[in-house]
PyMOL commands that place a pseudoatom at each C-alpha (Angstrom):
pseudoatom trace, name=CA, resn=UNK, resi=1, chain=A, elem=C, hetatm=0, pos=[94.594, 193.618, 99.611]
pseudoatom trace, name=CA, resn=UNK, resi=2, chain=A, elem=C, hetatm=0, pos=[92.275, 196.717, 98.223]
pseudoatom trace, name=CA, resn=UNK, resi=3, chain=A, elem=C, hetatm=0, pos=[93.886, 199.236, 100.905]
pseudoatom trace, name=CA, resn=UNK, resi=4, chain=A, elem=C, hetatm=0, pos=[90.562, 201.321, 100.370]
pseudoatom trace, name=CA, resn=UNK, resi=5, chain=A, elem=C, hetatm=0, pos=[88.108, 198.807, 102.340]
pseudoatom trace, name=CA, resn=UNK, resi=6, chain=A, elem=C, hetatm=0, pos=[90.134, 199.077, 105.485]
pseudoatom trace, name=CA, resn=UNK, resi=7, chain=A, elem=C, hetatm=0, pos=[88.401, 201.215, 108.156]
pseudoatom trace, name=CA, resn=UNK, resi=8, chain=A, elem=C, hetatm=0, pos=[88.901, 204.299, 109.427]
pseudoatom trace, name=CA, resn=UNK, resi=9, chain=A, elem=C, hetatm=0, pos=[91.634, 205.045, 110.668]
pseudoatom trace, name=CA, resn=UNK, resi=10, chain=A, elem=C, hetatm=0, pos=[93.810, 202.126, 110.181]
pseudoatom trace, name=CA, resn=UNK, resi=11, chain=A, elem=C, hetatm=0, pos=[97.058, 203.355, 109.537]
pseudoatom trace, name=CA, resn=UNK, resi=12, chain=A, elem=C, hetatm=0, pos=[99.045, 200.139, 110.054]
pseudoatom trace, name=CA, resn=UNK, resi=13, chain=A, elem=C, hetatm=0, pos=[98.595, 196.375, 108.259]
pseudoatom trace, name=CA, resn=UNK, resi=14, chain=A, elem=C, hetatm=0, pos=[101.052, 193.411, 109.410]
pseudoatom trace, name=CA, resn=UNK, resi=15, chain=A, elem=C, hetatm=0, pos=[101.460, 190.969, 106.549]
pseudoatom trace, name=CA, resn=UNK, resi=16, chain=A, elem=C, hetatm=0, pos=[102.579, 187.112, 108.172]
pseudoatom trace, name=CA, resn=UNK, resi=17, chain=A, elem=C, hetatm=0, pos=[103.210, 183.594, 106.537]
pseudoatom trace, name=CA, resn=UNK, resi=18, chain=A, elem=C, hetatm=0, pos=[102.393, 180.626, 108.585]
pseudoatom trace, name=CA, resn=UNK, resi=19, chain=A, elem=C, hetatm=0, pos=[103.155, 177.113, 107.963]
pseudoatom trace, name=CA, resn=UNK, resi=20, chain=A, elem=C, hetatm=0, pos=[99.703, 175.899, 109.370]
pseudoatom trace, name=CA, resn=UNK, resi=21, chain=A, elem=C, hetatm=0, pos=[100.771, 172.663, 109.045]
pseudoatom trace, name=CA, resn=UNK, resi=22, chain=A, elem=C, hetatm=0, pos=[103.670, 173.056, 111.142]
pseudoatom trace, name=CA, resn=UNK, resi=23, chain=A, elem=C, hetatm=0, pos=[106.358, 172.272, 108.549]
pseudoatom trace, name=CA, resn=UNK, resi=24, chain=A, elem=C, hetatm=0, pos=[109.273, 174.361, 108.941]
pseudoatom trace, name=CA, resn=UNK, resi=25, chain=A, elem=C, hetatm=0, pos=[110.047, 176.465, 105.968]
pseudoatom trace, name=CA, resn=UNK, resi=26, chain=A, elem=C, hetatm=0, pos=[113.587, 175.150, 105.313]
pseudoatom trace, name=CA, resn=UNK, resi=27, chain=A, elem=C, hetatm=0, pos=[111.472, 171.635, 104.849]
pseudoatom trace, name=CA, resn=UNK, resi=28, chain=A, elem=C, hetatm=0, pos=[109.328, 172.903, 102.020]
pseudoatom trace, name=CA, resn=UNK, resi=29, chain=A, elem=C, hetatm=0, pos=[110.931, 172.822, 98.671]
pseudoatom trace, name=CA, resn=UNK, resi=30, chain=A, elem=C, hetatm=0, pos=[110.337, 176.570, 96.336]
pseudoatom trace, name=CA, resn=UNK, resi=31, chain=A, elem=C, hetatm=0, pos=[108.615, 177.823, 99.392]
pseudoatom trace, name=CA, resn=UNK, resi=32, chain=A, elem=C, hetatm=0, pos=[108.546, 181.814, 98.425]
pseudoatom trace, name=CA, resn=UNK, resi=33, chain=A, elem=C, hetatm=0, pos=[106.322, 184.898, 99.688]
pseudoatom trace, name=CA, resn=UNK, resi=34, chain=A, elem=C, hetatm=0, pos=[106.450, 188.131, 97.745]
pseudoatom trace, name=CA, resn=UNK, resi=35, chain=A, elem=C, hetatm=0, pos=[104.163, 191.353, 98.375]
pseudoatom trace, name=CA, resn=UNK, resi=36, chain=A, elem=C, hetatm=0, pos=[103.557, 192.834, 94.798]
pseudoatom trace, name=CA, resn=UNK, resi=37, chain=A, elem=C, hetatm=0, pos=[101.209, 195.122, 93.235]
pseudoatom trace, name=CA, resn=UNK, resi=38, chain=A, elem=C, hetatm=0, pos=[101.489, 193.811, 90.031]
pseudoatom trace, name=CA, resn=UNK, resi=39, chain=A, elem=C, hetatm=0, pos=[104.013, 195.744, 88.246]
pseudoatom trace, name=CA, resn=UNK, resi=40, chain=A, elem=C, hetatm=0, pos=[106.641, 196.348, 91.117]
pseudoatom trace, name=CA, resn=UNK, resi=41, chain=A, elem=C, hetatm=0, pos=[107.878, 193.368, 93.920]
pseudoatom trace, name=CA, resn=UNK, resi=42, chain=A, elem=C, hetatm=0, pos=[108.569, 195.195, 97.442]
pseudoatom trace, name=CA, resn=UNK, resi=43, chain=A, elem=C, hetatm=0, pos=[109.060, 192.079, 99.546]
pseudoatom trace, name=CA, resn=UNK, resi=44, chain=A, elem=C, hetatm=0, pos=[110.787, 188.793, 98.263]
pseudoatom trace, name=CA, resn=UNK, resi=45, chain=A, elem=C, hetatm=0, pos=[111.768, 186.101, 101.136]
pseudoatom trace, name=CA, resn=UNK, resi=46, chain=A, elem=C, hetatm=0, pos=[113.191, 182.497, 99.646]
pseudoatom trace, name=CA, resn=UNK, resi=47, chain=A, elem=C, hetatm=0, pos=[111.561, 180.952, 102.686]
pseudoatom trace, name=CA, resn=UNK, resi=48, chain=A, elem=C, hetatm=0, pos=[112.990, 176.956, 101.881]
pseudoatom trace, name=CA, resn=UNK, resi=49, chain=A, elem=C, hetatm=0, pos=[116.750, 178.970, 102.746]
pseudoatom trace, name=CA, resn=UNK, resi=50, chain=A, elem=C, hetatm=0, pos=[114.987, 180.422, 105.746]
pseudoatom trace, name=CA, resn=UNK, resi=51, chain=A, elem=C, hetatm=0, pos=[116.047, 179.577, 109.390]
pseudoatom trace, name=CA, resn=UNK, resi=52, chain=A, elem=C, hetatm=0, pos=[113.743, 175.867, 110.877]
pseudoatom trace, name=CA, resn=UNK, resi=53, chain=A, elem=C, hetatm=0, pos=[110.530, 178.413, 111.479]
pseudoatom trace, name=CA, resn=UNK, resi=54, chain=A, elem=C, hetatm=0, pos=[106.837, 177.732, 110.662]
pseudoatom trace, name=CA, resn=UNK, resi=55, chain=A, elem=C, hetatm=0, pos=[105.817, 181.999, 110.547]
pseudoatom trace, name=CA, resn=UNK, resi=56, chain=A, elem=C, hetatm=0, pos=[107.418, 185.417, 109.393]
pseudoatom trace, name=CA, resn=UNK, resi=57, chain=A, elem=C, hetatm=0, pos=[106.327, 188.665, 110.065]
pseudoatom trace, name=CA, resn=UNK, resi=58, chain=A, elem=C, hetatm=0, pos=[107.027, 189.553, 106.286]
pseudoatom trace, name=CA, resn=UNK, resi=59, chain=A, elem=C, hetatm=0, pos=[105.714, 193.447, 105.886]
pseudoatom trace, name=CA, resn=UNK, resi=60, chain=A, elem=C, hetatm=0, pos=[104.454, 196.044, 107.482]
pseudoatom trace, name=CA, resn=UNK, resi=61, chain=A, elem=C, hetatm=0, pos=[101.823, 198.890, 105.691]
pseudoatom trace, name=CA, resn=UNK, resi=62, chain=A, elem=C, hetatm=0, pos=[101.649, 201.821, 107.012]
pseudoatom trace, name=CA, resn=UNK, resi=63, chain=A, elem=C, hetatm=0, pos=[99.418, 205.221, 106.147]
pseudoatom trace, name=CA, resn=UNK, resi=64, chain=A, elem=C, hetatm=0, pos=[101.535, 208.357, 106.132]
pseudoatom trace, name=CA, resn=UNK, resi=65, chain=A, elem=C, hetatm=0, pos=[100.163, 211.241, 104.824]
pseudoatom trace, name=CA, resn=UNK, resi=66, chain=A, elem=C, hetatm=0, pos=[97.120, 209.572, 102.948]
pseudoatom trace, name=CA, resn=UNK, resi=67, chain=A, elem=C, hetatm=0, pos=[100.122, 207.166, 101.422]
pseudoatom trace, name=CA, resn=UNK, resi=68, chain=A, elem=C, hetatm=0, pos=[100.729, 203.824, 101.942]
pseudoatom trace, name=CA, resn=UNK, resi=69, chain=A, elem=C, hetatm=0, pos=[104.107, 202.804, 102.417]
pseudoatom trace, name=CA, resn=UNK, resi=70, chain=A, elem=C, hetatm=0, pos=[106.069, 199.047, 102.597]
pseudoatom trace, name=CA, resn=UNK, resi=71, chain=A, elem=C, hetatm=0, pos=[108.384, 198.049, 105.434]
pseudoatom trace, name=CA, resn=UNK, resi=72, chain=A, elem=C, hetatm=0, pos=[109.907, 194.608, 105.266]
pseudoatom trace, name=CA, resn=UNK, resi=73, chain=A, elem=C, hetatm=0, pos=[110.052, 192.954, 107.946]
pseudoatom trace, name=CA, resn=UNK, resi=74, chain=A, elem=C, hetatm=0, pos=[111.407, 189.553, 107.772]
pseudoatom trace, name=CA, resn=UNK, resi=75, chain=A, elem=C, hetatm=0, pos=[110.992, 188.654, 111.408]
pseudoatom trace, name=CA, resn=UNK, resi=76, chain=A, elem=C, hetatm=0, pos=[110.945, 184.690, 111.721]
pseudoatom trace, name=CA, resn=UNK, resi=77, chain=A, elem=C, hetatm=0, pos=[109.065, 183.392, 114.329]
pseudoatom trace, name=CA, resn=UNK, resi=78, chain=A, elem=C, hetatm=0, pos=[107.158, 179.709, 115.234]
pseudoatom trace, name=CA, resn=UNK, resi=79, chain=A, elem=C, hetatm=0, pos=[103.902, 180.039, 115.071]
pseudoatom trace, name=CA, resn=UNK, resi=80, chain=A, elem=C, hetatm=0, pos=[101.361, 178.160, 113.043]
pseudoatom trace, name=CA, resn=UNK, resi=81, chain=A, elem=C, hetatm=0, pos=[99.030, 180.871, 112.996]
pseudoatom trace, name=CA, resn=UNK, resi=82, chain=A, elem=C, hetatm=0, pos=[99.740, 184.654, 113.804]
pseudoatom trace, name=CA, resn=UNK, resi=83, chain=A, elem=C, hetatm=0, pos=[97.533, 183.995, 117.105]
pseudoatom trace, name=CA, resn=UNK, resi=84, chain=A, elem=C, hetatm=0, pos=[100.959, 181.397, 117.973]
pseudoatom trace, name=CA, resn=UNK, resi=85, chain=A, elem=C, hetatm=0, pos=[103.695, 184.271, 117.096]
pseudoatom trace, name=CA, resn=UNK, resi=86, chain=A, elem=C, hetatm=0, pos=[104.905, 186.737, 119.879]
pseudoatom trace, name=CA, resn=UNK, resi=87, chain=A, elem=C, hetatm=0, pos=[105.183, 190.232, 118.660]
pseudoatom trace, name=CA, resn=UNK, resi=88, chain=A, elem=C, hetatm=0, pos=[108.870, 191.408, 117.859]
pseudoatom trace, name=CA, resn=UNK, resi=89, chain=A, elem=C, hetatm=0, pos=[110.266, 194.188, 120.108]
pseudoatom trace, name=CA, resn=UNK, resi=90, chain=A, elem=C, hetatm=0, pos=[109.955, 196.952, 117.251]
pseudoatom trace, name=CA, resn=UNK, resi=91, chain=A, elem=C, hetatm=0, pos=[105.887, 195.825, 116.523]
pseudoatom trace, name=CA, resn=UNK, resi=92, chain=A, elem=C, hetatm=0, pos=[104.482, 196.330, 120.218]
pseudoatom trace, name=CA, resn=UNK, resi=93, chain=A, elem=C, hetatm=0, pos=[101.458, 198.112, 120.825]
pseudoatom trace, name=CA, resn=UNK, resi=94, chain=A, elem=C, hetatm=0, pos=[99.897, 196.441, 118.228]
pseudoatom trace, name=CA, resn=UNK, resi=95, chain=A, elem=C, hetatm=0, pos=[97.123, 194.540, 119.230]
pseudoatom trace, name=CA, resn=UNK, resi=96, chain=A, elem=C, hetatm=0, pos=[97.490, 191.211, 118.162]
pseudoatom trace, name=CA, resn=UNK, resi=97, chain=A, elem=C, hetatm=0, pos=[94.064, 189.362, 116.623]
pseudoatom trace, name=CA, resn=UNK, resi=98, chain=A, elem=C, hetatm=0, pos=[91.895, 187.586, 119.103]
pseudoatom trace, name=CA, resn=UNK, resi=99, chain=A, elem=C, hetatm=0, pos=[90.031, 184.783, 118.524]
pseudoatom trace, name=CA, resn=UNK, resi=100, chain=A, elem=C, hetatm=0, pos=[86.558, 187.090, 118.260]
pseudoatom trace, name=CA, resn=UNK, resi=101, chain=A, elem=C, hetatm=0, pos=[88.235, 188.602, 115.315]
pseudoatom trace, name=CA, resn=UNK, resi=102, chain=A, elem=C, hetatm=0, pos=[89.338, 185.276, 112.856]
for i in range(1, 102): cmd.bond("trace and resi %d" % i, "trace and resi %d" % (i + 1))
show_as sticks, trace
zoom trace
């Protein structure tokens, strides 16, 4: 993700895995997300030792002070797209992506 081509005024980014297929996680064998950027790992989930979901809010970028910043999340959801995922509690007030948007 080249943080740089986001527009103006985005201060926030919501990274998600979805199983579009609708496998659960704990189904798929070495199933792994990691956010990297290149030299340092900030988010590792072993997803095939995750909970029976298909999606997980993994991470959460957000622009403080002209810096980017990692949260993880590690919310597990179903879902098999983000469009299918409710929001957790401590996200709201995002908007989430309409269909206009994909």
């Amino acid at each position: 993700i080249d943080l740089t081509t986001l527009p103006v005024g985005c201060t926030r980014l919501i990274i998600t895995i979805n199983s579009f297929s609708g496998q659960s996680f704990n189904q798929i064998k070495n199933a792994y997300c990691r956010l990297f950027d290149g030299t340092q790992e900030y988010v590792r989930y072993n997803l095939s030792e995750a909970e029976p979901y298909t999606g997980v809010y993994m991470a959460e970028l957000r622009l403080t002070g002209g810096t980017w910043g990692v949260v993880a999340l590690g919310v597990f959801k179903n879902g098999k797209t983000v469009r299918d995922m409710s929001l957790p509690a401590d996200l709201a007030g995002l908007t989430p992506p309409s269909a206009a948007s994909a």
